[in-house]
Each structure stands twice: as structure tokens, then as C-alpha cells.
N, C-alpha and C positions, 0 to 999 in steps of 0.2 A: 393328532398333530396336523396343525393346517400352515402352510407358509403363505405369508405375502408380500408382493414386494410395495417399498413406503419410501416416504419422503421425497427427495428431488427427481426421482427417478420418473414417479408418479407425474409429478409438478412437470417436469420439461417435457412430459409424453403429451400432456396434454393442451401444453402451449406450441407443439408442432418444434422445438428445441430438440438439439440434439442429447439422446441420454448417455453419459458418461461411465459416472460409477452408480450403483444397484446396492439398497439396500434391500434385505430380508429380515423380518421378522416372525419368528414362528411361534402361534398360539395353540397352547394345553401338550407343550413336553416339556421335561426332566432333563437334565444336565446330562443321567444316565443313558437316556435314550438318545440323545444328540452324538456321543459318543459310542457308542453301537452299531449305530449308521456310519459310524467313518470321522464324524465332523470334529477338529480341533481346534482346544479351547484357546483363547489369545487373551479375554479378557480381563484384567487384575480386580477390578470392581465391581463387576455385574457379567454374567453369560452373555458371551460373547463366541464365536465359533467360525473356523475356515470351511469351506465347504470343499471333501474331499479329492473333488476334480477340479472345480472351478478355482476354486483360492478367496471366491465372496463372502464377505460376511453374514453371518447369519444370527440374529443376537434373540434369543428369547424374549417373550412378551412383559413387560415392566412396568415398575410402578416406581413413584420416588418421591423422598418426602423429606425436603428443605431440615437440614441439621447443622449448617457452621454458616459460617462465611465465605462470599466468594462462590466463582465456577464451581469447584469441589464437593462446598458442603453440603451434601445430599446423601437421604441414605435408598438405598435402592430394592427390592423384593421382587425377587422372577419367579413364577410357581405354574403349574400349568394351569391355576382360575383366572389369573391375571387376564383378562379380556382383552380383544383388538381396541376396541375403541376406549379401555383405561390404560395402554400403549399411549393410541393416536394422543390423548389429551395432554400427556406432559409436553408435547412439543409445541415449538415458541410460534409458530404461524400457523394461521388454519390453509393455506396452497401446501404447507409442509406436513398436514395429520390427515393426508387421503393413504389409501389400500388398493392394493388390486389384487387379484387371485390370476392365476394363470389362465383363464380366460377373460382379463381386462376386465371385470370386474369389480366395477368401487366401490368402496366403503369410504365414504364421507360425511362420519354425524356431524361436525364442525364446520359444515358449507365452507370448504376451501373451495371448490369448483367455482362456487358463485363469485368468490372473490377473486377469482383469476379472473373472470368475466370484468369484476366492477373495478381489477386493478387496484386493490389494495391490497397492503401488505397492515393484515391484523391478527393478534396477538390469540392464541387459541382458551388461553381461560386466563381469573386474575394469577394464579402459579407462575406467567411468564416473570413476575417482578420479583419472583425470587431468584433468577440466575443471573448476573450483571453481566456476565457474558453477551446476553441477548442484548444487549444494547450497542454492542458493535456489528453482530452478526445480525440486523435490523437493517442497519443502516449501510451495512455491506451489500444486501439484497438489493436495496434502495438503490447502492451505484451498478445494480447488475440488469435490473429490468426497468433503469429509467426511459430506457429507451423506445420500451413497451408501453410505457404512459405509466409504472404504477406507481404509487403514492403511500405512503404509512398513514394507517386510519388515526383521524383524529385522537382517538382512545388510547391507540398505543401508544400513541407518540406520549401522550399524557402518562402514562404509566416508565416510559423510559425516562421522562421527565424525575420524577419520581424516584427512582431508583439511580441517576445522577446526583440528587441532592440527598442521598441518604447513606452517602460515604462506601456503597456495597464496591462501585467503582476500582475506588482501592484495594481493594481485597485481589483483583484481579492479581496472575502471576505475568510478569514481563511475558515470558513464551507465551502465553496464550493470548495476550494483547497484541502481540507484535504478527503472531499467526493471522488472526483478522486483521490488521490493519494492513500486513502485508495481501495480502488475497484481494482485501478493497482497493488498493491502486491497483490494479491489476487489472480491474472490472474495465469497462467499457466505460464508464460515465466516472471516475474516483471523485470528481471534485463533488458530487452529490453527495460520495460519505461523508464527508467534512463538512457539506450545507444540512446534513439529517443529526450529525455530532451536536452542531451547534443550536439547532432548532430545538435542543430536550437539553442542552447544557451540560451534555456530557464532554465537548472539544475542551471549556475552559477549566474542567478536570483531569483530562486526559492530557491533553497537549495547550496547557494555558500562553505557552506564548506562540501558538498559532491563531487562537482565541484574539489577543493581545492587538494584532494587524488589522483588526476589521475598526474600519472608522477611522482609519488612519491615514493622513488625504498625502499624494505625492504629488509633483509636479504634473500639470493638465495637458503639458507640452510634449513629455514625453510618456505618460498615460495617460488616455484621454477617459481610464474608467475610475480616476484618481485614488480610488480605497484602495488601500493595500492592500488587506483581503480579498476581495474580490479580484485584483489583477493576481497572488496566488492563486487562486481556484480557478484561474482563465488560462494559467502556465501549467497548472495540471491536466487542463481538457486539452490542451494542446500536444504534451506529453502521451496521454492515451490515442489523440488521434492519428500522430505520429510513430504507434505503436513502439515506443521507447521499451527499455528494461526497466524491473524493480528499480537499480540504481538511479537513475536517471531519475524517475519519477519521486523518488525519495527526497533526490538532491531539490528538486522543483519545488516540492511541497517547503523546505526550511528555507532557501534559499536567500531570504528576505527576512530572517528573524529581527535583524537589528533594527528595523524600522521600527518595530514595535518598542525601543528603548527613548526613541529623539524625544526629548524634551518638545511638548504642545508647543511653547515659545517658538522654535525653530521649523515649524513646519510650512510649507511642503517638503523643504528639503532636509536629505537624510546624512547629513556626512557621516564619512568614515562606519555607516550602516554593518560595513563585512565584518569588519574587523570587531564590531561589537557583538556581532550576532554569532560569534565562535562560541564563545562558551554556552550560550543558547543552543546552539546543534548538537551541543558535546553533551548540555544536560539532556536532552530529547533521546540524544541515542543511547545513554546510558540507565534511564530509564525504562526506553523496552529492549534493553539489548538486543540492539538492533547488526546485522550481520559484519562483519568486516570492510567488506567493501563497499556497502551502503554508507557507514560510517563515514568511511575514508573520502568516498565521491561526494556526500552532503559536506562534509568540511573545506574539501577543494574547492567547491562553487560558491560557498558563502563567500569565502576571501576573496577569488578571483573573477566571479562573473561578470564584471564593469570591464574588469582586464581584455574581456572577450568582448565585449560590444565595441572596446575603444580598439582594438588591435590594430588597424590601420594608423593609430597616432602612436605605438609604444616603440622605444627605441628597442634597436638589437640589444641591447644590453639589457632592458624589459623583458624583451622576449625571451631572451634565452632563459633569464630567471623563472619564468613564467614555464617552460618546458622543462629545467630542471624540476619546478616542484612538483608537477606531474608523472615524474621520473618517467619521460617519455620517449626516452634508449631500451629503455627495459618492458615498458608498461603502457604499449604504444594506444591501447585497449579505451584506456584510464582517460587519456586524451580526447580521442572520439567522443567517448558519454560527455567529459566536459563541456564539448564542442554544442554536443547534442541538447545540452542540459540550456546553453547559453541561446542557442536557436530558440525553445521553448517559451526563455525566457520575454527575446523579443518579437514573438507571437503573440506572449497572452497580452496581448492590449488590445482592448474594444475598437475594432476598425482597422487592426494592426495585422491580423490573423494570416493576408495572405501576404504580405510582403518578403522580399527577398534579405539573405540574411547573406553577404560576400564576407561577412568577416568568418565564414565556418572554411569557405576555402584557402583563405589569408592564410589562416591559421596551418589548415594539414600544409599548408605549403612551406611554411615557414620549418614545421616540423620535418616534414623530408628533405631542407636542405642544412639541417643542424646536422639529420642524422648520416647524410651524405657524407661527412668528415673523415677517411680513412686515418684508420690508427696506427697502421702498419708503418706508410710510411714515415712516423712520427717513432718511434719504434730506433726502425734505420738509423734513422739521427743523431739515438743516443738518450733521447727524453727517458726519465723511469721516474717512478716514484713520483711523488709530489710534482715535480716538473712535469711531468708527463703530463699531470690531470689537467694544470694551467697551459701548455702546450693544446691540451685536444678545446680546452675552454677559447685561449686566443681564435684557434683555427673556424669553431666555428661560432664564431663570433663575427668574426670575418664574412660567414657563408653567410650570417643571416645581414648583414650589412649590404652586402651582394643583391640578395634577393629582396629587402626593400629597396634597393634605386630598381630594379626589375619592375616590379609590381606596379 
């Protein structure tokens, strides 16, 4: 029995990155002997095992050999001939098929070392273009070490090319698409996954009308980098750099769906863009089912994000509707990501990036003085029921009428 530890673990040790999680794979044991030692089994489709103290994984040595469609269909064989380096080769990158032994020790037959050096992200044999997985989790890497300079080698990218137009795409399960896609904004760089998406033509697969916005010219006045597309992928780097939540970043990326519908005839401008682009966020999320509150926050900013730039022109009676539909007596949370999502917004413009945004404080202000409204004494009064609600509605309505002659 020899253990060793592999993949990322390997990869960030030797890009001087900090290592996280730890894989093990251990080559020429039995399932019986892994269990004799202590180690408990977890995995449904191949050997897989806890390791007694620790709780790491430790997965026996593997082979696997393409049978359906999709992530899934693969059929797997762990035996103790199964070799480290017929291991290292099914996986999808060569920085991702090095070894080490407990004396730092590598095994690297697939030059990942060299390629950490050359900064590319390349595909470790042709087998990668059987798991269409790898063509998010490619492109995921992509928004994770752009910052490093690497790049997807020519060749991959031509193979994921490849595997976008061959329908495997779909085969994908919501969960496991929405897994990476979620983990890619998340990265350091997201708007890269979506520029590595589109470069292999897996985005107008996956997400066709984010596809949809590139080429699509707005006004020069108020984006001076007038493609729609690309002022999205500038609202997403702005989102990461202002280290936002999932939400927030979700909301970023659809946000502008409906641009992608205006009739050529009408362009640069977009009217009534939100209101079109609703059921476009609503198919997006319900294609990868996507989480709740991601849902919920992408649909609030489609409608209302102009609401947010123009804030200082909307009447109390705007505003308040605007704080109602955020339910933001209850859900004061919901609000803020709004707020956040609408800052993002007027950053991503070319030249625009550091400019001040007053309408994020307009706004919580407006909100702390709706919610300043005591109920009680409305209560006293006598108000209940339906009166009551139009009673707490007049009052602060009132406040925020107050608090625009303030401002």
C-alpha cells in the first residue's frame, strides 16, 4: 500500500498558495484492507474512504472508462494493479495529475510542473472530452488563476470547443452546473469564466441569453464601453472586487437580460429593458436551479436597478413601493445586496470604476426613516385591521416626504 497525496493540494503547494482541502489516493490496496486499518467507506460509486483520525478522504487508485452521457456516465475499476500514473491520467488538467509521497516527492508523467511554470491550463489526455463537466470546471480555474497570468492552452480550449457543440453540454444535471457556476463567481476574476464560456461556445449553450448581450451597443453617454456584454463582465469584476456575496454577484451577472430582446431598430436605447428581462432571469434560474435567494435578488434588480440610480428623482410614493417590494421591515438584508448590486452596476463602466455612488446612502436613509414609523402609537388610536396597514402606509409616507425635503 503506498499513499499519496494529489491534485490541488499538490498544485497550490507549489504555486506557494495556500493548501485547503487534501486529497489521498492510495496505490495496490483492497477495499478489505482499507477497512482493517480503520478507514470508512462513503463512496456510492468507486472506493472512496474517511480516514480514521483525520476524517480525509482517501480514494483508492482508479481507472474509468466513458459509458452514458454526461458527468455520470463512466464506468470506474479500483484494484490494487491500477497504477499511480493510470490514476493521475483520467484527470482533466495536467497542474491537476502531479503526486507527492510524504517526503514531497513528485510524480509528474504529464508535465503539470512545467505548465504551472508556462501558465497554462492544459487538458491531461484526449479522455478530457469525455466529461462535459470539464468545460465549466476549465473555465472556473481560468477565473481562479487569471490573476497568475494563466491562460487555457490552445488545444483545450479547442477540445472544449468541441464538446459544446456536441450536445454532451446538456446532459449536464442542474446541481452540478449550478455547483460550478456557483464556485466561479466566487473566484477572484468570475467575469473570465464567462469570457472562457464564450471563447469554446459553451455560454450560448448554457446561459444563451447572456450569450445574447455581447454586440449589443447602449448608450456612449452613459457607458462609455457601449456593449452590453462587456459592461456585464465589468459589473461582475467590480462585484468580485468589492468582494460582494453569491447573491449579489448573481444578481450582476442577469441583471441586464432584457437588453438582449430590444429590437436592432431601437438601439442604443433599451426601454422598459427590466420589465422584459424578467422572464429571462426566471428561465436562468430555473434552469440551474439556482438557490432561493439568488433567485429572489436576480429578480429584484432586474425590475428595479434604474429605480436605484435614479433614487434621488423618485417620489415618496416611488419609494416607498420600492421598500415595500423588498420587504424591507422584515428583510432589511435583502435591501443592502440591492443597494450593493446597484453600486456594482454603476462601476462597471469603462472610466467609470471609481466614481462615487450617493444614491447607496439616499437610499439606506430613506429606508431608516420608513422604518422609523412607530406602530404602537397607531395601535392607541384605535387603527386594526386593514386600517391599521393604510394608517402605518399614510405615516410613513409622510416620513419619507420629510426626509426628501431633508436631503
Amino acid at each position: 500500500m503506498r499513499i499519496y497525496k494529489v491534485g490541488g493540494a499538490v498544485r497550490d503547494r507549489l504555486l506557494g498558495k495556500p493548501v485547503t482541502d487534501i486529497d489521498w489516493v492510495v496505490v495496490g490496496a483492497t477495499t478489505e484492507e482499507m477497512l482493517a486499518k480503520g478507514f470508512r467507506p462513503v463512496g456510492a460509486d468507486f472506493p472512496v474512504f474517511l480516514h480514521p483520525k483525520s476524517g480525509e478522504e482517501y480514494a483508492l487508485a482508479r481507472t474509468e472508462r466513458k459509458s452514458g452521457r454526461g458527468y455520470g456516465g463512466f464506468t470506474f475499476h479500483a484494484s490494487p494493479e491500477v497504477t499511480l500514473e493510470e490514476d493521475l491520467i483520467r484527470r482533466d488538467l495536467t497542474i491537476n495529475a502531479m503526486a507527492e509521497d510524504d517526503q514531497q516527492n513528485l510524480t509528474d508523467p504529464y508535465h503539470g510542473q512545467r505548465d504551472l511554470e508556462a501558465r497554462l491550463l492544459r487538458h491531461v489526455s484526449p479522455a478530457f472530452a469525455e466529461d462535459p463537466l470539464r468545460v465549466l470546471r476549465v473555465a472556473r480555474f481560468a477565473a481562479r488563476y487569471a490573476t497568475l497570468g494563466f491562460t487555457v492552452a490552445p488545444e483545450t480550449l479547442e477540445l472544449m470547443r468541441q464538446l459544446s457543440e456536441s450536445g454532451e453540454l446538456e446532459a449536464l444535471t442542474p446541481e452540478r452546473s449550478w455547483k460550478e457556476i456557483s464556485r466561479a463567481l466566487m473566484e477572484d476574476q468570475p467575469q473570465v469564466f464567462v469570457e472562457v464560456l464564450r471563447a469554446c461556445g459553451a455560454l450560448k449553450v448554457l446561459m444563451p441569453e447572456v450569450e445574447a448581450l455581447f454586440g449589443v451597443p447602449q448608450p456612449p453617454a452613459h457607458h462609455p464601453e457601449i456593449d452590453t456584454g462587456t459592461h456585464t463582465l465589468c459589473v461582475l469584476q467590480q462585484a468580485a472586487i468589492h468582494k460582494q456575496p453569491l447573491t449579489v454577484r448573481w444578481a450582476c451577472l442577469l441583471h441586464d437580460l432584457g437588453k438582449g430582446l430590444t429590437p436592432e431598430q431601437e438601439w442604443p436605447r433599451h426601454i422598459a429593458h427590466e420589465f422584459k428581462g424578467l422572464k429571462l432571469i426566471k428561465a436562468v434560474n430555473e434552469r440551474f436551479k439556482v438557490p432561493r435567494d439568488c433567485q429572489e435578488l436576480a429578480l429584484l434588480v432586474g425590475e428595479y436597478h434604474t429605480h436605484g440610480h435614479r433614487a434621488h428623482e423618485l417620489k415618496p410614493s416611488t419609494l416607498l413601493e420600492l421598500l415595500q417590494s423588498f420587504d424591507v421591515f422584515r428583510r432589511p438584508q435583502r435591501f443592502e445586496e440591492f443597494i450593493a448590486a446597484c453600486e456594482m452596476d454603476a462601476r462597471g463602466r469603462k472610466g467609470l470604476e471609481e466614481r462615487s455612488y450617493p444614491q447607496a446612502d439616499y437610499l439606506r436613509g430613506a429606508a431608516t426613516a420608513a422604518r422609523s414609523v412607530a406602530v404602537q402609537p397607531l395601535l392607541e388610536q384605535g387603527f386594526k385591521g386593514p386600517e391599521l396597514g393604510e394608517a402605518i402606509k399614510r405615516e410613513r409616507l409622510r416620513a419619507l416626504k420629510a426626509y426628501k425635503e431633508k436631503a
